[in-house]
C-alpha positions as CSV (number, residue, x, y, z in Angstrom):
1,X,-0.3,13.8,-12.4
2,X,-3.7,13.7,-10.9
3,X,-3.5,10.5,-9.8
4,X,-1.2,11.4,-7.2
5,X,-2.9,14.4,-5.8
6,X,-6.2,11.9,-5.6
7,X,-8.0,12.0,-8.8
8,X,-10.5,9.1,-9.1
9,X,-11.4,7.2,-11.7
10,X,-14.5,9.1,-12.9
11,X,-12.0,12.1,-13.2
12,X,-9.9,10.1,-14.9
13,X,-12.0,8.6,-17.1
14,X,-13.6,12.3,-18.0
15,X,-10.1,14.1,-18.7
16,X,-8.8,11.1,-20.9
17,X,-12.0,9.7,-22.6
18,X,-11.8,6.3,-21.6
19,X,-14.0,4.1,-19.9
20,X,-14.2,4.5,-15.3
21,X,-13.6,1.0,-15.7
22,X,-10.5,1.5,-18.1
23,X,-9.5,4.9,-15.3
24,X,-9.5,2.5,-12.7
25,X,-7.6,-0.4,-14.1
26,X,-4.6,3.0,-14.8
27,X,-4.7,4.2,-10.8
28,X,-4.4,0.5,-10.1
29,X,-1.6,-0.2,-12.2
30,X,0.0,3.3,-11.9
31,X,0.1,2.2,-7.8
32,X,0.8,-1.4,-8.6
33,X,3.9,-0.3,-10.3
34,X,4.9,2.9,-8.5
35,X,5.0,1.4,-4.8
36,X,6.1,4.5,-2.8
37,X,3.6,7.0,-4.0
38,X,1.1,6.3,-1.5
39,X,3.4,6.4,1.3
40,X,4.5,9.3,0.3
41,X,1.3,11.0,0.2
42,X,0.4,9.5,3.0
43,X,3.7,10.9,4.5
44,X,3.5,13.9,3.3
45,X,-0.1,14.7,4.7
46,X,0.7,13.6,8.3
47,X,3.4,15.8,8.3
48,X,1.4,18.5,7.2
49,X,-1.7,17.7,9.9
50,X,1.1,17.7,12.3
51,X,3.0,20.9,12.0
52,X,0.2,22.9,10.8
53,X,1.7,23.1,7.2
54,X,3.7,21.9,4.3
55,X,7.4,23.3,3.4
56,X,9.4,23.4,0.2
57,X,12.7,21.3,0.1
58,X,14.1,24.9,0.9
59,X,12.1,25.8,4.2
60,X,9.9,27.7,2.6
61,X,6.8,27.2,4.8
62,X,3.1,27.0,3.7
63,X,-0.1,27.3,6.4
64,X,-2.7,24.5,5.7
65,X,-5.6,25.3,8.5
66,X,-8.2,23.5,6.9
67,X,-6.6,20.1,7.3
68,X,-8.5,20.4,10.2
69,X,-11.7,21.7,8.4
70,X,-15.3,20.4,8.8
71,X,-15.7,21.2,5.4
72,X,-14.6,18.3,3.2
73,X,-14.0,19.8,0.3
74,X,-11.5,22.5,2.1
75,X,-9.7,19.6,3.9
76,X,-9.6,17.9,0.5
77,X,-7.8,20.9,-1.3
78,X,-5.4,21.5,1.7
79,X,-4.7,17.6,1.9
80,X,-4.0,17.9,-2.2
81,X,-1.3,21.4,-1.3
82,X,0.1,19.8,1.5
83,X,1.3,16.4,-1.1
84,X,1.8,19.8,-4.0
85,X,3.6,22.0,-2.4
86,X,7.2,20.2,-1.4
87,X,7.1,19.1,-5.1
88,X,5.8,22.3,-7.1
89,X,7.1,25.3,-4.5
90,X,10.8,23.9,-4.6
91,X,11.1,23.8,-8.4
């Protein structure tokens, strides 16, 4: 599932014990053959960027201010809640 909250290849590659190369040619296929994922990433982080946060499929409502953070690595985690959260906080 890391793939679609971001994870690189060099993650990949660590958590599975394959090759970056062979991580890579996965998140390529994975994407290749699972078209809407990045649109709904994509989707879902706009939204989030917009309104200020991400919701559950039952309103539930979770603040995300560092989307607008300076700070990378804080954006980063916040971009990676704001794809999470409609998945993991409505099940």
């Amino acid at each position: 599932f890391g793939v679609i909250y971001g994870m690189g290849a060099r993650a990949l590659a660590r958590r599975t014990a394959v090759t970056v190369r062979e991580a890579a040619a996965f998140i390529d296929a994975y994407f290749r053959t699972y078209t809407g994922v990045r649109g709904y990433t994509a989707a879902m982080k706009d939204a989030a960027r917009r309104d200020g946060y991400a919701a559950t499929m039952s309103g539930r409502r979770r603040p995300l201010p560092d989307l607008a953070s300076d700070d990378p690595r804080r954006r980063s985690l916040a971009e990676r809640m704001a794809v999470n959260t409609p998945i993991q906080g409505t099940a």
